[in-house]
BAFI-3210 file (N, C-alpha, C; in Angstrom, 3 decimals, decimal comma, padded with zeros to 6 digits):
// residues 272
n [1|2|3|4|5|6|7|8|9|10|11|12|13|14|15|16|17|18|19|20|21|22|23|24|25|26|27|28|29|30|31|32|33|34|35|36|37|38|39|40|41|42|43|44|45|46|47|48|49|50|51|52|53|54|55|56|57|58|59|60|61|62|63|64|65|66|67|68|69|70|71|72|73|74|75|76|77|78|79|80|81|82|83|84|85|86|87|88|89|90|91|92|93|94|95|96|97|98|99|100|101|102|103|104|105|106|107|108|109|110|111|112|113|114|115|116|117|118|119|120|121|122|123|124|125|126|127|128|129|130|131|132|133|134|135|136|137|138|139|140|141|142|143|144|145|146|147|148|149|150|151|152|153|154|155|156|157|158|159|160|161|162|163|164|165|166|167|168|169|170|171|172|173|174|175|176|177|178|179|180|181|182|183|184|185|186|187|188|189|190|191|192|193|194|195|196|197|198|199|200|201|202|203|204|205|206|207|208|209|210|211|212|213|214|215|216|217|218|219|220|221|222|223|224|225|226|227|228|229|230|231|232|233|234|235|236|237|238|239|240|241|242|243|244|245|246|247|248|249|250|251|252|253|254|255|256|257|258|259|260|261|262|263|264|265|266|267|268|269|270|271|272]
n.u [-031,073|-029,184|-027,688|-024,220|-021,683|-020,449|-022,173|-024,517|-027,391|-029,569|-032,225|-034,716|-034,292|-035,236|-037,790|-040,813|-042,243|-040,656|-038,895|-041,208|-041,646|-038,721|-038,348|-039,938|-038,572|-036,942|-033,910|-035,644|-037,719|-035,837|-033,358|-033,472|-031,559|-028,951|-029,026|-028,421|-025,410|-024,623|-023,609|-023,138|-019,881|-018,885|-017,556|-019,516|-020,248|-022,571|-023,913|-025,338|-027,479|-029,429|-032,207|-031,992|-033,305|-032,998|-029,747|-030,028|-031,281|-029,423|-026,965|-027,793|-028,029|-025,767|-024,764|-023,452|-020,430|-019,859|-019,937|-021,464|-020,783|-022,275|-023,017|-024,168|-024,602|-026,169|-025,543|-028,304|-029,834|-027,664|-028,172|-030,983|-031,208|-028,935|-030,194|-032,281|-030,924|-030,274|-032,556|-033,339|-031,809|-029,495|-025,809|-022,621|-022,811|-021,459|-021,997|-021,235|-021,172|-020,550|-019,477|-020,170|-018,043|-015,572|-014,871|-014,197|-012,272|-009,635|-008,441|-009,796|-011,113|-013,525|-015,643|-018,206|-020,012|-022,616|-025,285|-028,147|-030,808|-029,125|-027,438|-027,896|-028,641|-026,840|-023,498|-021,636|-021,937|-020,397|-017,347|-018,347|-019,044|-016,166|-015,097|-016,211|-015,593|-012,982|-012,394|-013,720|-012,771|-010,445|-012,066|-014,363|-018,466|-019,573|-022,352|-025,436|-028,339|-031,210|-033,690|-035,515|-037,058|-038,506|-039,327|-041,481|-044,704|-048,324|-051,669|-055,378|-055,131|-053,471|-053,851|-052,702|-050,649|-048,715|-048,264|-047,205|-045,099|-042,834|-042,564|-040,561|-038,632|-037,156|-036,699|-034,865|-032,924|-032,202|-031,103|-028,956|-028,704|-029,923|-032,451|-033,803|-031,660|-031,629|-031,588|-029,132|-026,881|-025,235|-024,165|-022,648|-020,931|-019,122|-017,570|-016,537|-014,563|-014,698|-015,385|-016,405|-019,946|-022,942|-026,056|-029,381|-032,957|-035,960|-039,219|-040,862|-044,434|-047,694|-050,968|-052,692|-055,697|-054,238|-051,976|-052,105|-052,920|-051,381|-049,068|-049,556|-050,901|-047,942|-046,403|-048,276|-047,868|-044,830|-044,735|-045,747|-044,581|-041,641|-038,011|-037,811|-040,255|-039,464|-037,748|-038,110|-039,868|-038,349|-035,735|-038,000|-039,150|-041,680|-044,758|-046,061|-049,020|-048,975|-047,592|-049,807|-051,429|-050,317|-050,272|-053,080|-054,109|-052,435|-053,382|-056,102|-056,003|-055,403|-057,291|-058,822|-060,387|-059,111|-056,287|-053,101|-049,651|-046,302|-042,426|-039,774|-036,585|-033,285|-030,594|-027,049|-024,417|-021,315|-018,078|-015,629]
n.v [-074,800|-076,381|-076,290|-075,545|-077,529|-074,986|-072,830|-072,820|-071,680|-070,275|-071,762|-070,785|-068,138|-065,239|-064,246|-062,911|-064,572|-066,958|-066,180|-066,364|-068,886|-069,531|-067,771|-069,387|-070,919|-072,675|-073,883|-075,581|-076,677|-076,850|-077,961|-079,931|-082,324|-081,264|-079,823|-081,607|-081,437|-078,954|-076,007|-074,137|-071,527|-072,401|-072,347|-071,387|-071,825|-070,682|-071,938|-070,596|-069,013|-067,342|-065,952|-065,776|-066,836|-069,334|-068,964|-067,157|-068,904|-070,879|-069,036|-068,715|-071,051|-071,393|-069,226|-068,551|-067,219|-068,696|-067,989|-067,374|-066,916|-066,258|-066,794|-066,300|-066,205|-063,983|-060,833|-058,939|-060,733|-061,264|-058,856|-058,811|-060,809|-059,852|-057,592|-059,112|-060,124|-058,626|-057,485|-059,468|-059,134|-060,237|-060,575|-061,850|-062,451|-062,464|-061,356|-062,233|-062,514|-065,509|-068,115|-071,055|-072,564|-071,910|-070,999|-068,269|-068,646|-069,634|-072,557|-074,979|-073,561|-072,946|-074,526|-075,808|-076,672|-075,498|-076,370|-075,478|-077,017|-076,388|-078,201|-079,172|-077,039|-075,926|-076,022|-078,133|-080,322|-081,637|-080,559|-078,630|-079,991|-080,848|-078,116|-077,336|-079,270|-078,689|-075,673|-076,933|-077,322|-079,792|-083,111|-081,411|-081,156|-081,201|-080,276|-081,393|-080,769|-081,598|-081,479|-084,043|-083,865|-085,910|-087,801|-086,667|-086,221|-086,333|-085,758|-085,290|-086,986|-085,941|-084,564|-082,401|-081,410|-083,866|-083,367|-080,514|-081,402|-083,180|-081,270|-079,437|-080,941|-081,314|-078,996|-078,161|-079,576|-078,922|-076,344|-077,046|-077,810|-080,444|-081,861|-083,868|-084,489|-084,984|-087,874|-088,631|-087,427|-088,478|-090,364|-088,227|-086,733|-089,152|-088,827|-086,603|-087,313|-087,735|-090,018|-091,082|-090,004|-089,688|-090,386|-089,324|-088,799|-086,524|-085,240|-081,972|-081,444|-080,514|-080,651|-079,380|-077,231|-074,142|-074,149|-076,179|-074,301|-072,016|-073,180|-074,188|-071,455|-070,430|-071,891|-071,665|-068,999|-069,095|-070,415|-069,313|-066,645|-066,147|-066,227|-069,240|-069,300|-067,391|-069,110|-071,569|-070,532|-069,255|-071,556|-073,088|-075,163|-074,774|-072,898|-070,176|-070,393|-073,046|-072,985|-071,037|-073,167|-074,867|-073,353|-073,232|-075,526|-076,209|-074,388|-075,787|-077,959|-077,322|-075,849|-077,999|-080,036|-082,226|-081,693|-083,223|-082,727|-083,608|-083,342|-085,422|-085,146|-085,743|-086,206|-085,243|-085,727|-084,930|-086,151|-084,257]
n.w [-005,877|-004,145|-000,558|000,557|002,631|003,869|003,055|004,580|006,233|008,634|008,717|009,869|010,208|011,836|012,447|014,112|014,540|015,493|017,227|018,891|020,018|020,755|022,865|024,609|026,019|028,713|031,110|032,313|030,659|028,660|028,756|030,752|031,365|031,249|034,105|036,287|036,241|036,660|038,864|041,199|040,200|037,826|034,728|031,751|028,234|026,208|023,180|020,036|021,289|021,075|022,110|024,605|026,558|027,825|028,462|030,454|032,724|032,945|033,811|036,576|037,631|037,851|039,400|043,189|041,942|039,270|035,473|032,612|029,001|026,366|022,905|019,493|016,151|015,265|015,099|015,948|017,668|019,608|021,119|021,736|023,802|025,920|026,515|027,711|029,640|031,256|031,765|033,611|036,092|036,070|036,385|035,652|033,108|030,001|026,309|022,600|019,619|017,054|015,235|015,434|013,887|013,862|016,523|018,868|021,167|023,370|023,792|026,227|027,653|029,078|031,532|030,830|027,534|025,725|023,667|022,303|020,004|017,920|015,943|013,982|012,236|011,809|009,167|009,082|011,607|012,904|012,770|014,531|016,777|017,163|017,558|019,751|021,472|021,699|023,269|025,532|028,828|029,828|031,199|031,532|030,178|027,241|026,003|023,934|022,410|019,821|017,678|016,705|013,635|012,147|013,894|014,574|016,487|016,024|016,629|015,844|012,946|010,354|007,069|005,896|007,991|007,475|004,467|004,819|006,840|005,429|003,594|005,040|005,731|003,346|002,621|004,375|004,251|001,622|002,332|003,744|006,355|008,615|009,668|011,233|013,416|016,081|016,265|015,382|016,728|018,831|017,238|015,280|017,493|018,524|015,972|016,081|018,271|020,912|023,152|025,627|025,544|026,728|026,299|025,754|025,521|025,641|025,233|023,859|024,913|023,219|024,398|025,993|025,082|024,792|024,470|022,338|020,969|020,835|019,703|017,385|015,735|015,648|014,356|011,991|011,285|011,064|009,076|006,655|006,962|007,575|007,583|006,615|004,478|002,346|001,622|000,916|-001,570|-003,125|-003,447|-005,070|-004,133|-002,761|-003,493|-002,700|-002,921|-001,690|000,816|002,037|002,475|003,615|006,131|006,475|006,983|009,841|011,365|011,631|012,792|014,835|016,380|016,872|019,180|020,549|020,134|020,169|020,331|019,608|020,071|019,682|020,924|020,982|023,216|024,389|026,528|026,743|027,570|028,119]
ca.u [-029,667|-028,760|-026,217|-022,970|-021,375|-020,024|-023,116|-025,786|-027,846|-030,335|-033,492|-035,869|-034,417|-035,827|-039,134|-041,435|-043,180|-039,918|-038,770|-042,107|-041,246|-037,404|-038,702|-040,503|-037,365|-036,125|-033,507|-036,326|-038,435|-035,288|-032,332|-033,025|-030,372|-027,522|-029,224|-027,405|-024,298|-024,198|-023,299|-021,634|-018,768|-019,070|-017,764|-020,573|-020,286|-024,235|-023,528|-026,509|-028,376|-030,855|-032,927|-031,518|-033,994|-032,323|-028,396|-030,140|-031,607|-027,921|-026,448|-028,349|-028,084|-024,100|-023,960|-022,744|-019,282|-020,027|-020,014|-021,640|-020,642|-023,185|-023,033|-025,103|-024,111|-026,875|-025,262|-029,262|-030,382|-027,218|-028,191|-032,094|-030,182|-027,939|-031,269|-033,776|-030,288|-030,004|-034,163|-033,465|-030,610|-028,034|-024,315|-021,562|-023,048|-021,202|-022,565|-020,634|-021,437|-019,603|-019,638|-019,938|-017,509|-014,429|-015,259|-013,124|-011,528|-008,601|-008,641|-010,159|-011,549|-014,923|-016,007|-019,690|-020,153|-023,862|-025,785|-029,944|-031,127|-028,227|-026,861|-029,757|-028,648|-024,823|-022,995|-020,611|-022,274|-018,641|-016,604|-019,116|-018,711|-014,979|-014,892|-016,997|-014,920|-011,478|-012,941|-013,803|-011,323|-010,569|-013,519|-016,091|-019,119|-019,838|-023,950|-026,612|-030,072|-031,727|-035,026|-035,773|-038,205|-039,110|-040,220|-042,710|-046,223|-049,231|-053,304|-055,467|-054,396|-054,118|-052,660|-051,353|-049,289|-047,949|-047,632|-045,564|-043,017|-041,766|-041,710|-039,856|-037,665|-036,652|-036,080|-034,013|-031,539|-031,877|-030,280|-027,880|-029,177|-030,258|-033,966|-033,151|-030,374|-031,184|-031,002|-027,750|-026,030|-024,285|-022,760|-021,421|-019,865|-018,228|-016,746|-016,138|-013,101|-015,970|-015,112|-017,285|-021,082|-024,157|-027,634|-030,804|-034,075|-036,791|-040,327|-041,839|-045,481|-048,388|-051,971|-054,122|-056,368|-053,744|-050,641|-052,000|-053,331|-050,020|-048,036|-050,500|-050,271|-046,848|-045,899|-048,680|-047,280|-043,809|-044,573|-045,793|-044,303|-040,510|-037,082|-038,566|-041,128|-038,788|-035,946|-039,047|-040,491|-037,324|-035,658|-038,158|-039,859|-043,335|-045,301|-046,937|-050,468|-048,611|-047,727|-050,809|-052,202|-049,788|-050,568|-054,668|-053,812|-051,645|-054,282|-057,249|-055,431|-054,729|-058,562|-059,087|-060,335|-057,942|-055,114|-051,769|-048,730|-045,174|-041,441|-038,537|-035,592|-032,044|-029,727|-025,948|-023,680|-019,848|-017,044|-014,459]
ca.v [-075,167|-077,002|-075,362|-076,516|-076,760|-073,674|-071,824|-073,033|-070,293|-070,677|-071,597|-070,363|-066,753|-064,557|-063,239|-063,169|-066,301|-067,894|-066,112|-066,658|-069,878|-069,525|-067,312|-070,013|-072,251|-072,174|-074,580|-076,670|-077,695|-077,339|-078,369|-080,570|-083,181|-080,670|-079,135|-081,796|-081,170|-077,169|-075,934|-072,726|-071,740|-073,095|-071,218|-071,796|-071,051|-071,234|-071,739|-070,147|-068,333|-066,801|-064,529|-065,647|-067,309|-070,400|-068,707|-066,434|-069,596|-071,100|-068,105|-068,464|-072,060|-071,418|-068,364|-067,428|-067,184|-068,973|-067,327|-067,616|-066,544|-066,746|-066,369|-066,335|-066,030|-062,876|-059,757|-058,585|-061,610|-060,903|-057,902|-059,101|-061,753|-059,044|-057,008|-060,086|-061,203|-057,577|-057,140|-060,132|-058,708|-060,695|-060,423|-062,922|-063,174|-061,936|-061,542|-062,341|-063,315|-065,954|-069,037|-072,207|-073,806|-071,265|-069,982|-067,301|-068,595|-070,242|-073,735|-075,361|-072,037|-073,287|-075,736|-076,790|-076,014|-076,257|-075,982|-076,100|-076,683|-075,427|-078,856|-079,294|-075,613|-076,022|-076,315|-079,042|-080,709|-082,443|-079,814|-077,862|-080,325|-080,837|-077,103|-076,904|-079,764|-077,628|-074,676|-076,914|-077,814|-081,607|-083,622|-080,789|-081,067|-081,024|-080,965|-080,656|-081,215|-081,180|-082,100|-084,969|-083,420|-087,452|-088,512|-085,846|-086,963|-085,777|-086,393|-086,083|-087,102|-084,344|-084,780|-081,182|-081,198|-084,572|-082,420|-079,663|-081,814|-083,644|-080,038|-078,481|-081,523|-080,995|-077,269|-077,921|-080,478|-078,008|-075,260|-077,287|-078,272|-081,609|-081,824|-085,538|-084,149|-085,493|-089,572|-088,193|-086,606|-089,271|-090,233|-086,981|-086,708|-089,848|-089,142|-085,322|-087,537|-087,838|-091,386|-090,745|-090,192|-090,115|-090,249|-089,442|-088,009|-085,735|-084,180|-081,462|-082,147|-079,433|-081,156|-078,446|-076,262|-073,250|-075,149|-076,520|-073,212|-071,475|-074,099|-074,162|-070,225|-069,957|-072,478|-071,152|-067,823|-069,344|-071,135|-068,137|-065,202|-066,158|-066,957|-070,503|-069,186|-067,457|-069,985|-072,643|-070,486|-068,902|-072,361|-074,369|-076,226|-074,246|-071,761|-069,183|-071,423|-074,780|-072,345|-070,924|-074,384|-075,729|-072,553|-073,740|-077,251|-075,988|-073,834|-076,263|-078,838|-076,550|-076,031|-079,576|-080,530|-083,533|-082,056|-083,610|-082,716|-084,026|-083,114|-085,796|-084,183|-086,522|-085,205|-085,658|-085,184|-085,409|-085,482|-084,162]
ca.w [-005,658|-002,470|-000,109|000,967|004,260|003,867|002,857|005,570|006,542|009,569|008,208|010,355|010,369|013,494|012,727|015,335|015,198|015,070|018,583|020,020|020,342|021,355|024,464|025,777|026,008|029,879|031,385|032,679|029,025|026,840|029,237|032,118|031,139|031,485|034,612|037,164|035,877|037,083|039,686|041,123|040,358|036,386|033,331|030,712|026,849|025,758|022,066|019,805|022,478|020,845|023,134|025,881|027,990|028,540|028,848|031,971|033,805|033,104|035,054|037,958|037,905|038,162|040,596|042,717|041,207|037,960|034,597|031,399|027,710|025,602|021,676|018,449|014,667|014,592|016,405|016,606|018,554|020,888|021,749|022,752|024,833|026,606|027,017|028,647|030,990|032,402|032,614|034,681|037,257|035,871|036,406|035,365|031,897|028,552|024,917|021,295|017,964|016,846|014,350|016,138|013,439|014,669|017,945|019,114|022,146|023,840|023,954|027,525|028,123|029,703|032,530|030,092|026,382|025,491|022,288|022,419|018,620|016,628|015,711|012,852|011,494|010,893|007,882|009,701|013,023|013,741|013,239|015,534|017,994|017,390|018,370|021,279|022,484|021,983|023,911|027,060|029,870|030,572|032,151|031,286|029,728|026,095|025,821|022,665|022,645|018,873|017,980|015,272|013,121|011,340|014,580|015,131|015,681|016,695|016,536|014,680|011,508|009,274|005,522|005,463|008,500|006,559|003,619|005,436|007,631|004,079|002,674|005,726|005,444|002,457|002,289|005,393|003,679|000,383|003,111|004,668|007,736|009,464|010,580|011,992|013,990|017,187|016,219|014,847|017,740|019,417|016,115|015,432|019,193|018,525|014,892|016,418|018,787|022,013|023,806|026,225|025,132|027,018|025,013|026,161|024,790|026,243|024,704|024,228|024,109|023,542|024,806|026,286|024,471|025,236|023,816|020,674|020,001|020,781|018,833|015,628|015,453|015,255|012,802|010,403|010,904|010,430|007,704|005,522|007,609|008,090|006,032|005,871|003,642|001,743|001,293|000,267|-002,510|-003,593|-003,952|-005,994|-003,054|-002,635|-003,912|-002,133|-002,204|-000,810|002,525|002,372|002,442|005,181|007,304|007,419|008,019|010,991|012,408|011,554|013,671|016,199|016,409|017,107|020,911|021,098|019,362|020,719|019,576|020,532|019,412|020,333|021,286|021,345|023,800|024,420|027,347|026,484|028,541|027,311]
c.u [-029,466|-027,340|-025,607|-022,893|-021,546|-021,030|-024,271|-026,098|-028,728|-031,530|-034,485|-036,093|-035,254|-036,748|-039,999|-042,063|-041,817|-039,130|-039,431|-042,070|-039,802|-037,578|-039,073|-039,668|-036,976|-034,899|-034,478|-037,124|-037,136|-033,632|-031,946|-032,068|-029,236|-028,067|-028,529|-026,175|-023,583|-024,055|-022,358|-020,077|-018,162|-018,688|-018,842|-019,964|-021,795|-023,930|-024,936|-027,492|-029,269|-031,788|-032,535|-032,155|-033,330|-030,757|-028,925|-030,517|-030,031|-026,607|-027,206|-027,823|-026,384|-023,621|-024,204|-021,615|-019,131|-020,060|-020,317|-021,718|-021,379|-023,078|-023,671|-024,206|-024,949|-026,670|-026,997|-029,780|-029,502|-027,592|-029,845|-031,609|-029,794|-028,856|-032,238|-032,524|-030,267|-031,502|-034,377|-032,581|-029,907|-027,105|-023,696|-021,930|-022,434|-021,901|-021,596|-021,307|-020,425|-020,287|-018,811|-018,492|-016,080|-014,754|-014,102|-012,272|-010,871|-009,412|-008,687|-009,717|-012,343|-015,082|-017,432|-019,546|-021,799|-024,502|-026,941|-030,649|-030,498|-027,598|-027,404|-029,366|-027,520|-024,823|-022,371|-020,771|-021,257|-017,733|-016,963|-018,347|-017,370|-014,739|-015,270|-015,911|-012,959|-011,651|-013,151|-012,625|-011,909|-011,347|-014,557|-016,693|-019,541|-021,557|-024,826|-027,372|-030,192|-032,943|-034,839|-037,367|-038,951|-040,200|-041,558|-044,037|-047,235|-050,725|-053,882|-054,294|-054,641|-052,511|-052,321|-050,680|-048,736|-047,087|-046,002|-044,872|-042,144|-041,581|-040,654|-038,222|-036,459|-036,317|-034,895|-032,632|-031,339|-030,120|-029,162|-027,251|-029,730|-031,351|-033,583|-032,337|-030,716|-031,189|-029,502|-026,506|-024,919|-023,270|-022,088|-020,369|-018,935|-017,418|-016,310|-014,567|-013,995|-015,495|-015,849|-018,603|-022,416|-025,963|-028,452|-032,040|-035,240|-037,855|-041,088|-043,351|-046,949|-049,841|-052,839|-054,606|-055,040|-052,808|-050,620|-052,283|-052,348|-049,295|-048,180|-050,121|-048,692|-046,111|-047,088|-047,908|-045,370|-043,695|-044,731|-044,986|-042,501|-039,646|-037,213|-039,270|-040,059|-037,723|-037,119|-039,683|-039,088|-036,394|-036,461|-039,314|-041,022|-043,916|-045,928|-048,551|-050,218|-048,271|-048,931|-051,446|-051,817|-049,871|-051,888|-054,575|-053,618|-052,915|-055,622|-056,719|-055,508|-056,238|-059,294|-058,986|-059,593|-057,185|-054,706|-050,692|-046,986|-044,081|-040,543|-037,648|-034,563|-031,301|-028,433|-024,962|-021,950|-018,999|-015,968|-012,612]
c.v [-075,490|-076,481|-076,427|-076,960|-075,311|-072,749|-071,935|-072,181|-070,786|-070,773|-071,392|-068,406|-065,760|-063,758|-063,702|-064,409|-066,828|-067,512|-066,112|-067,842|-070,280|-068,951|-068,693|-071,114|-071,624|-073,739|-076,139|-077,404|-077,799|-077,824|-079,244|-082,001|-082,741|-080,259|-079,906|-081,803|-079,952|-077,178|-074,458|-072,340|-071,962|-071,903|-072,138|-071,188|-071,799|-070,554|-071,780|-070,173|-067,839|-065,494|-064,188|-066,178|-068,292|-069,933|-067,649|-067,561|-070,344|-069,916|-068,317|-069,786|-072,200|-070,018|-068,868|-068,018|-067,960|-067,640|-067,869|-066,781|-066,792|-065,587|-066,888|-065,655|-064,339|-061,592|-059,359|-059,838|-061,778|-060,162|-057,787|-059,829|-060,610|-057,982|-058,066|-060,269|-059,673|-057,066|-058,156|-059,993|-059,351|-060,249|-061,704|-063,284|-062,237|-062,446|-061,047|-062,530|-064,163|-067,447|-070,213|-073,299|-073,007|-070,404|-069,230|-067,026|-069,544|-071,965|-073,953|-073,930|-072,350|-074,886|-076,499|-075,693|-076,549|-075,462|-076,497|-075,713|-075,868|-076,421|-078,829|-078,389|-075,568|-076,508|-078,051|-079,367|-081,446|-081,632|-078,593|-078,319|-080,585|-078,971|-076,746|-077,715|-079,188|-076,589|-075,545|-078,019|-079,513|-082,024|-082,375|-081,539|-080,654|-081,507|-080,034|-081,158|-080,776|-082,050|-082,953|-085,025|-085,195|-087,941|-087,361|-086,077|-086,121|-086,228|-085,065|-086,445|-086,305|-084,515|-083,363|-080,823|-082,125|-083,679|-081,496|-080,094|-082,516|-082,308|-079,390|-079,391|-081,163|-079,608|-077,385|-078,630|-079,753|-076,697|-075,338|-078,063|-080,082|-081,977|-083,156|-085,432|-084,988|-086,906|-089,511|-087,841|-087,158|-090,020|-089,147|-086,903|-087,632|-089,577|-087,619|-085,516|-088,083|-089,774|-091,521|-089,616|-090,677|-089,434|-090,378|-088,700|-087,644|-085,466|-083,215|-081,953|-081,118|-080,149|-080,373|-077,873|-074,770|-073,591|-075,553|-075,545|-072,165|-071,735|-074,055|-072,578|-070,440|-070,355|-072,327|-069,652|-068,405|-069,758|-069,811|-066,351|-064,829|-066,671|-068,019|-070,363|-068,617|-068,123|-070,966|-072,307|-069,824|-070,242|-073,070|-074,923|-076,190|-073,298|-071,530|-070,354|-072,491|-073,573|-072,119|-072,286|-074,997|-074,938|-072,687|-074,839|-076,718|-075,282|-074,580|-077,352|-078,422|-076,134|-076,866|-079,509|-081,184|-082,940|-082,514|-083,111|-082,591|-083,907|-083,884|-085,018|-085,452|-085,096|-085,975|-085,387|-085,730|-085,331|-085,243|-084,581]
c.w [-004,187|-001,887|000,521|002,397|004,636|003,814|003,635|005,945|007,688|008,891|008,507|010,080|011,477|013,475|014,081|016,157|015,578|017,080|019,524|020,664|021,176|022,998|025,143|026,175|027,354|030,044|031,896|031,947|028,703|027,711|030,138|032,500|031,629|033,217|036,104|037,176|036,603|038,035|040,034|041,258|039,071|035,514|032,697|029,665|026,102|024,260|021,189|020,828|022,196|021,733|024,516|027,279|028,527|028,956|030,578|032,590|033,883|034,161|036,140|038,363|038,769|038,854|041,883|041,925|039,900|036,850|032,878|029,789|026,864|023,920|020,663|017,236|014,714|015,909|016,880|017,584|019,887|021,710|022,060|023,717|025,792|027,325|028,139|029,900|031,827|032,888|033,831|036,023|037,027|036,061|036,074|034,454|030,667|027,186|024,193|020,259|018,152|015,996|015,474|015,328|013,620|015,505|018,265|020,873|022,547|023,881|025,610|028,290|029,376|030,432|031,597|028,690|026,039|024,090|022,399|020,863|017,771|015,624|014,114|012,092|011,237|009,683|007,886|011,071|013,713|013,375|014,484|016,759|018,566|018,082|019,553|022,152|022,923|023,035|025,638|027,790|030,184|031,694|032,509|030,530|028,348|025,900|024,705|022,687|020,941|018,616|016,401|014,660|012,553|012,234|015,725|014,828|016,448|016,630|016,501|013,645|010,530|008,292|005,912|006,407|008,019|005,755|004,103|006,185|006,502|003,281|003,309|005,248|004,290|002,034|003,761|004,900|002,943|001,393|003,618|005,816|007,941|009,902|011,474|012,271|015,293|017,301|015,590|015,768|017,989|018,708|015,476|016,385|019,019|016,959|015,262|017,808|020,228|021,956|024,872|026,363|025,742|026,893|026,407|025,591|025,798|025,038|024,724|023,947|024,758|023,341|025,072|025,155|023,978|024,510|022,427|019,970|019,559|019,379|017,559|014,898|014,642|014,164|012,092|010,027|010,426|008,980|006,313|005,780|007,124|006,975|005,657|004,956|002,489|000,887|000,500|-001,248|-003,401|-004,185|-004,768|-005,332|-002,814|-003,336|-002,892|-001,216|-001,407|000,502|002,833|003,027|003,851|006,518|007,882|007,843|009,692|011,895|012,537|012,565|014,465|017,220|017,289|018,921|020,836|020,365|019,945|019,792|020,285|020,118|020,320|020,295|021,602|022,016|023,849|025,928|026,959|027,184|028,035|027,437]
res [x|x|x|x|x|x|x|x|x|x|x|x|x|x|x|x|x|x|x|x|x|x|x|x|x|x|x|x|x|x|x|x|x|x|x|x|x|x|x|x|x|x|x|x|x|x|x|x|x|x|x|x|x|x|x|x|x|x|x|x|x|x|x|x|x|x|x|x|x|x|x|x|x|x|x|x|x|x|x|x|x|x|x|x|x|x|x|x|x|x|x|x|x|x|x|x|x|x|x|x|x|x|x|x|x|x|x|x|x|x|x|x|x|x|x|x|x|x|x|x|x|x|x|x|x|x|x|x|x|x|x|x|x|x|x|x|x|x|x|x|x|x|x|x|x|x|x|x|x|x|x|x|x|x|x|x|x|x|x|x|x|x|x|x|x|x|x|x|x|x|x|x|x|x|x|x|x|x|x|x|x|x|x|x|x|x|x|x|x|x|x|x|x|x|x|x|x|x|x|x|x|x|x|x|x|x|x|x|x|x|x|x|x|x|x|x|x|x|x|x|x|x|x|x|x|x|x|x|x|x|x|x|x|x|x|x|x|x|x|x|x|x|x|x|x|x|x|x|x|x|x|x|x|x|x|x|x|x|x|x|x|x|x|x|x|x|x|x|x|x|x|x]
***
């Protein structure tokens, strides 16, 4: 059964593999679009924060006297967040929960509203962004980065990572979600009221030995470990053996002297 708006769930869910990867997100891989924008002095609202690595380099970026709010749908992933920003000496940073599609504050609250891979995971990616853009004060910053799973490529050529990006695909639309969110963005922003819209795209891209071996890991362990695995065999979409299957691909690739492997990323800057 395919979910609604209303019922979108995150489909990665926060097992380990799934935040081994979120750690390694700083302002400088997963943000450096927004990063001339800051400045001290800045409210921030870092919308799905996750662990928190990227909402602490956002505080620094904006002290002194800046301040950043940072919130997540999963009170436990606030409260690693609220733990990594005070192992880092932070001040001027608060932690919420909160649902990106009614946020829980005043209208042109915040000087930047930013969202890093949440767009993809909503129920409603234009009422998202219609909210983010209520929340920030005239001529801020409205910015989202999401990655477009379609145009993910890599080397070799290996049928069963094929296999598993048309299965993820499709358990991700089953859920709710967007995988091809970031060739999407900039038409959301504009049907979310956004008149001013500026696109750009970034990659990650994992080449060394060290990187592909990282990268391979985690999505085999995601693939069979995490609520992806669940939501895939529970809906319909896999059995047990098809993960299995897409978890040796992933690590037999990962193997590979020449892997490459590269994730576009569309970004947005809005003014509001």
């Amino acid at each position: 059964m395919n979910a609604t708006k209303e019922t979108a769930v995150y489909t990665h869910g926060h097992h380990e593999s799934v935040l081994r990867s979120h750690r390694w997100r700083t302002a400088a891989n997963s943000a450096a679009y927004l990063v001339p924008e800051l400045r001290p002095g800045l409210s921030v609202l870092d919308v799905g924060c996750g662990p928190g690595t990227i909402t602490a380099d956002l505080a620094e970026l904006v002290a002194p006297g800046g301040k950043v709010t940072a919130v997540d749908a999963s009170a436990d992933i606030v409260e690693q967040a609220r733990a990594y920003a005070a192992e880092r000496g932070l001040t001027g940073v608060e932690f919420a929960t909160a649902d990106v599609h009614a946020l829980d504050f005043p209208d042109d609250s915040f000087d930047v509203v930013h969202a890093h891979q949440v767009l993809q995971h909503v129920g409603d990616p234009v009422r998202a962004l219609r909210e983010m853009r209520r929340v920030c004060r005239p001529g801020g910053i409205v910015a989202a980065r999401d990655a477009d799973y379609a145009a993910m490529t890599w080397y070799p050529a290996t049928p069963g990572l094929e296999e598993w990006l048309g299965l993820y695909r499709r358990v991700a639309r089953a859920n709710g979600g967007e995988p091809d969110a970031g060739r999407r963005l900039a038409a959301w922003a504009r049907e979310a009221g956004f008149t001013d819209v500026r696109c750009s795209a970034t990659a990650w891209c994992y080449a060394t030995a060290e990187e592909t071996a990282w990268w391979s890991a985690l999505w085999a362990d995601r693939t069979t470990a995490s609520a992806y695995a669940d939501i895939a065999t529970g809906g319909g979409h896999a059995t047990a053996a098809d993960l299995t299957a897409a978890a040796e691909a992933w690590r037999a690739w990962g193997a590979h002297p020449d892997a490459w492997f590269s994730v576009l990323n569309g970004e947005i800057l809005c003014r509001a």
